[in-house]
C-alpha positions in Angstrom: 17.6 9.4 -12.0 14.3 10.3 -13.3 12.3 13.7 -12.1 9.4 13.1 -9.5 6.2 13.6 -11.6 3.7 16.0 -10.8 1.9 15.7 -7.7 4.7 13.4 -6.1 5.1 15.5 -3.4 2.9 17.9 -1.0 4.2 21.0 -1.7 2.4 20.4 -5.3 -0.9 18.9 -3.9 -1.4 21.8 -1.7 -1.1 24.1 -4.7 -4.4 22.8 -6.4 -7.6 24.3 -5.3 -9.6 22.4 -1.6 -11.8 19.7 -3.7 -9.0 18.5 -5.5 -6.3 18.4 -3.2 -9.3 16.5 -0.6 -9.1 14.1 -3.4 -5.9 13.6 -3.9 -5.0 13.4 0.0 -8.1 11.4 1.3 -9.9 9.8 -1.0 -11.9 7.7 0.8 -13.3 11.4 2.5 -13.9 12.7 -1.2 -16.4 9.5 -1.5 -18.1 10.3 1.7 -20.3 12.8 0.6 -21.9 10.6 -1.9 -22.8 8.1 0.7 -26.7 7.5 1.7 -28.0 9.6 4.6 -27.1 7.8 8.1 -24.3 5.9 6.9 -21.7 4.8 9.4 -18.5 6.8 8.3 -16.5 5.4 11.2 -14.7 3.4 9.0 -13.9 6.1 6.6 -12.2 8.6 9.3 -10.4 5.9 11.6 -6.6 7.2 10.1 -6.7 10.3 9.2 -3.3 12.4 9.9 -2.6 15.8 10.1 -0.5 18.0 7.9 2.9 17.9 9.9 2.5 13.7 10.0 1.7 13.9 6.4 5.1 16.1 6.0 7.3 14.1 8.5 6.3 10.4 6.6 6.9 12.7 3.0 10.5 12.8 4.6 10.8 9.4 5.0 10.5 8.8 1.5 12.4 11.0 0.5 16.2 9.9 0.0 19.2 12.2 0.2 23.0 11.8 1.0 22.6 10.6 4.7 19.1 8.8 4.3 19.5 6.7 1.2 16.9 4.5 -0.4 17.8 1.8 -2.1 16.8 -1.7 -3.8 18.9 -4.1 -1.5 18.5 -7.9 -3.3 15.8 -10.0 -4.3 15.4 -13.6 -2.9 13.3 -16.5 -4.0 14.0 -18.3 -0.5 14.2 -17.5 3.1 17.6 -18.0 3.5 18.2 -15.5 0.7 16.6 -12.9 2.1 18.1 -10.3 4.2 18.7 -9.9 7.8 15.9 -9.0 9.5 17.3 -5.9 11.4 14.8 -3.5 10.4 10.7 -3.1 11.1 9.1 -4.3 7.7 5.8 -4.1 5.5 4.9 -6.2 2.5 3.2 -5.6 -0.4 1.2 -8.5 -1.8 -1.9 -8.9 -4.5 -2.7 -10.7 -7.8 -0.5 -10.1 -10.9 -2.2 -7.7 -12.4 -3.0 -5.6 -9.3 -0.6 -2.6 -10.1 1.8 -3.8 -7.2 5.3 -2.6 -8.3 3.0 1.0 -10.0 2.3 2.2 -6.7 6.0 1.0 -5.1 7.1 3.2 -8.0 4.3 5.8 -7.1 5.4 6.0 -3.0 9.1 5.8 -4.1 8.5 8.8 -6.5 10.5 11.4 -4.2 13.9 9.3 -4.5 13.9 8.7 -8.4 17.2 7.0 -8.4 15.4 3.6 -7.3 14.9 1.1 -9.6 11.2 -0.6 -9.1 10.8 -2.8 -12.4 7.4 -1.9 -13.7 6.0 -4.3 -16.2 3.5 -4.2 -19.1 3.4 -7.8 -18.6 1.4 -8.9 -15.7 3.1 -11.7 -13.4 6.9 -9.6 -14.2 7.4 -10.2 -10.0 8.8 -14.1 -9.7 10.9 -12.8 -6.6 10.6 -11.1 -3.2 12.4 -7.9 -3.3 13.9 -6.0 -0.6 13.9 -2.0 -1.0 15.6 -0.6 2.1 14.5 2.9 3.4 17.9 4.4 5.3 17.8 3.0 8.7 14.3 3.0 9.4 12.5 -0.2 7.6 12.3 -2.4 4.7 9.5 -2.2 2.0 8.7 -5.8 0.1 7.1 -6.2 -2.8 6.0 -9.9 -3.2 5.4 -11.9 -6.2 2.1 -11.6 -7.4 -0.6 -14.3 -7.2 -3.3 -15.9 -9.4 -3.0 -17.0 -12.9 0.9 -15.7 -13.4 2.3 -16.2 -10.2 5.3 -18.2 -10.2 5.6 -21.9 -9.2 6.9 -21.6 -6.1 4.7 -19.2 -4.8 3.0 -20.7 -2.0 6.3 -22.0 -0.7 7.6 -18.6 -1.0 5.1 -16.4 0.3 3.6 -18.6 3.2 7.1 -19.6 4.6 8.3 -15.6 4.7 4.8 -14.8 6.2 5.3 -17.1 9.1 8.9 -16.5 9.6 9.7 -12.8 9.5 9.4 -11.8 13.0 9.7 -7.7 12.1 6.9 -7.6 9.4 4.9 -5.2 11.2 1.6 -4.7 8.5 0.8 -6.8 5.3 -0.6 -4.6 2.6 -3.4 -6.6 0.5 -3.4 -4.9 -3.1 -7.2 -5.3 -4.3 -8.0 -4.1 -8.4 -10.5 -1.0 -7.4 -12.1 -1.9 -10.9 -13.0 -5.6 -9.8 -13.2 -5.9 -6.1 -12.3 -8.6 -4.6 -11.7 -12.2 -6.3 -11.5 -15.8 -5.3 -7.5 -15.4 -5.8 -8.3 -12.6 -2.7 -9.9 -14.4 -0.8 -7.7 -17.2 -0.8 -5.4 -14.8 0.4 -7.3 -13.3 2.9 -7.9 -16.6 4.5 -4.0 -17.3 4.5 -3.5 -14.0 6.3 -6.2 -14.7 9.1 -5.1 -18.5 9.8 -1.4 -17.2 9.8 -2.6 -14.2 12.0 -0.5 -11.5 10.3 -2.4 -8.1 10.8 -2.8 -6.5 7.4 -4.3 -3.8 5.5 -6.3 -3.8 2.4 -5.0 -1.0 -0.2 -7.6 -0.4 -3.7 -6.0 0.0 -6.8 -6.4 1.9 -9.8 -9.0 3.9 -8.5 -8.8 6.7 -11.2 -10.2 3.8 -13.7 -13.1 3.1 -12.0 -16.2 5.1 -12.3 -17.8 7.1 -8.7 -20.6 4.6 -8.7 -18.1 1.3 -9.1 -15.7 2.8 -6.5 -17.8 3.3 -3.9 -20.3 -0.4 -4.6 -16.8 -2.1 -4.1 -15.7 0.4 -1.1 -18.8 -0.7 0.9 -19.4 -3.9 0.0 -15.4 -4.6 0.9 -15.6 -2.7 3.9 -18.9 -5.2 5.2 -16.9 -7.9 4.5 -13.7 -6.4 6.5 -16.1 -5.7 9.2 -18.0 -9.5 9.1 -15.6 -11.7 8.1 -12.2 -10.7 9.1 -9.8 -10.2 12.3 -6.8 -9.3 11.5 -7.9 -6.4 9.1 -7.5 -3.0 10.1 -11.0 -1.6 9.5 -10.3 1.2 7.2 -9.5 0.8 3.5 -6.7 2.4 1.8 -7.6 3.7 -2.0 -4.8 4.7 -4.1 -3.5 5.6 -8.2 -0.6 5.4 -9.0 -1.2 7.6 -12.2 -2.9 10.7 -10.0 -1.0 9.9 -7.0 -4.6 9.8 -5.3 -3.9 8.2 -1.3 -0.2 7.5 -2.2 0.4 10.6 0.5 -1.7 9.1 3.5 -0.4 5.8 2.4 3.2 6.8 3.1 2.2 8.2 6.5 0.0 4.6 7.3 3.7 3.1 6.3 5.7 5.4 8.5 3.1 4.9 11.2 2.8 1.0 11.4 6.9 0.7 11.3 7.2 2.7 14.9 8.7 5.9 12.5 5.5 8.2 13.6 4.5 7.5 16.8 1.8 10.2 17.3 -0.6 10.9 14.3 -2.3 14.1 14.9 -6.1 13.6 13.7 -6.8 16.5 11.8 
């Protein structure tokens, strides 16, 4: 299997000196500062774990011989997919959102999985099933937009209406672009089909402070305005400087019953 790289896990992040490792564990926070005075921040703070919830989701993630992580199969079709036995999250966004990066990013600590990472965008036609020992299943959809496969609709709506133990969707949104028709289109699927979700920003080391944080509020307003099923609080993450990959593990562990109590710090 391949090493973890640098910053993988939070031994290394609490090496680095307090602004950096703020940035790398709570990105969202490190924004805060540069907000206007009076500002609500509510929405900035509402998850916000403690050290020992931070350590016990690391654990989850990371695989040894009696917890093993593993790629389990891929389907195209319901009735392909696996048994349902365990609490599940998906991962959806369009094709080019950096999907399978950060499954590779928050898989990091158990290098031995295999998460195909394309330069082509679109490379995800199936649904595939990563199993995390016996405490849930991670999904990472095909993507949609202009390279999503045919089926998609087919695929993604049926499995969004049928699998009884997906506990949280996770809504992949570029952190470079915002949000896109494609998104909303999704959005709008989500909310009729009533399937609580979460929207995650990508890339956020390729966007500029200023770009970041327009996009940050103006998604945020229209979480807050146009939305139910949204948890109010946005996730940002990179995959490259593992920036939110940390506090999105815990949100992961916390939303499939595995962390019960989240100290706020």
């Amino acid at each position: 299997g391949r090493a973890s790289p640098p910053l993988a896990a939070l031994s290394q992040v609490l090496r680095l000196e307090r602004s950096r490792r703020t940035a790398i564990m709570f990105p969202l926070q490190k924004l805060e500062r540069y907000l206007a005075p009076g500002t609500d921040t509510a929405r900035f703070r509402l998850f916000q774990p403690g050290m020992a919830a931070l350590q016990r989701a690391e654990a989850l993630f990371r695989s040894d011989r009696g917890h093993p992580i593993d790629y389990v199969s891929s389907a195209v079709r319901m009735d392909h997919a696996p048994p349902p036995a365990l609490p599940e999250v998906c991962f959806i966004g369009r094709s080019n959102v950096g999907k399978s990066s950060l499954i590779r990013a928050l898989f990091s600590l158990a290098p031995e999985v295999e998460v195909r990472v394309s330069k082509t965008p679109g490379h995800t036609k199936k649904m595939n099933f990563f199993k995390v020992g016996k405490y849930f299943t991670l999904v990472d959809m095909p993507g949609y937009g202009y390279h999503a496969p045919q089926d998609f609709v087919e695929m993604v709506e049926a499995y969004l209406q049928e699998r009884h133990n997906l506990k949280r969707t996770f809504l992949l949104v570029d952190g470079v672009v915002g949000l896109e028709k494609t998104d909303h289109i999704a959005v709008e699927m989500l909310e009729e089909f009533g399937i609580p979700y979460v929207v995650v920003l990508t890339k956020i080391d390729r966007a500029s402070r200023g770009l970041l944080l327009k996009n940050v509020l103006e998604i945020q307003e229209f979480v807050k305005g146009s939305t139910q099923g949204c948890f109010p609080q946005l996730f940002l993450v990179s995959s490259v400087e593992f920036s939110g990959v940390h506090l999105l593990r815990c949100f992961v562990a916390h939303v499939t019953g595995n962390l019960p109590t989240v100290d706020a710090s």
